[in-house]
N, C-alpha and C positions, 0 to 999 in steps of 0.2 A: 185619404184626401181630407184637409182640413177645410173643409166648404159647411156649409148650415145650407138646406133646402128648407123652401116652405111651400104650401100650394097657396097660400092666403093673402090674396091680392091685399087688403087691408094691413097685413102683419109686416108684407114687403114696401106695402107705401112705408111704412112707420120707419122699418132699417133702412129704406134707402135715403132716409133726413141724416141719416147718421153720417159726416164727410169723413171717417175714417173707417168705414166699413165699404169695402171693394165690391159693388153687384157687379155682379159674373154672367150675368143675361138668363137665361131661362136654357131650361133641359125642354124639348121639345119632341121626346118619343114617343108621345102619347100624343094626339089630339085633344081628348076628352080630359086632359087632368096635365096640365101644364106647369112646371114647379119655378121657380125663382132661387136663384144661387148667389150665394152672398160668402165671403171670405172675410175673417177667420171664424171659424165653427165659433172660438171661445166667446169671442166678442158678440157674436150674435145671439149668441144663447142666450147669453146674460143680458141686451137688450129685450129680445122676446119674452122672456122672465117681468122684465120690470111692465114691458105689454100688457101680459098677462094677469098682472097682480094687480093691476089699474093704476100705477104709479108713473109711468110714462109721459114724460112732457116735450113736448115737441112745436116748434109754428105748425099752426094752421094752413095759414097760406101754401107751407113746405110741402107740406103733407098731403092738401090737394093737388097740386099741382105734380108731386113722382105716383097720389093714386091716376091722376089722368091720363099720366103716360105710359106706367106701367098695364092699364087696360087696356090702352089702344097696341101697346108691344104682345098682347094675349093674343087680341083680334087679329093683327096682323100674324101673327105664326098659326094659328088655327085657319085661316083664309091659306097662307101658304101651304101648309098640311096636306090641307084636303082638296086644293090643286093639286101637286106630286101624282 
């Protein structure tokens, strides 16, 4: 499967600024450790990379605004979960 996981709510705020990288919503088999799926593997590695290296430039605004959501998409699958 050509997907990138991450579990790092910061790392997926950052990919999800990116409009040509496809999130794929969240793997939700775990409760306790909930991951973020992002399409294509290639494309995101090499943004995580530039993440990681402290090269990474992004709006702010962008950036707070998919961290806000993508916590509240956390909270909501973990409230869903642990209903079931």
């Amino acid at each position: 499967m050509n997907t990138y996981r991450t579990n790092s709510l910061p790392l997926a705020s950052y990919l999800s600024c990116n409009k040509e990288l496809k999130f794929n919503g969240v793997d939700k088999k775990d409760v306790n450790k909930i991951y973020f799926i992002f399409e294509t593997r290639e494309m995101a590695q090499d943004l995580a990379d530039l993440y990681f290296s402290g090269k990474a430039v992004v709006d702010p605004l962008e950036l707070f605004k998919n961290y806000r959501a993508l916590k509240d998409l956390v909270f909501e699958t973990k409230r869903n979960l642990r209903g079931q």
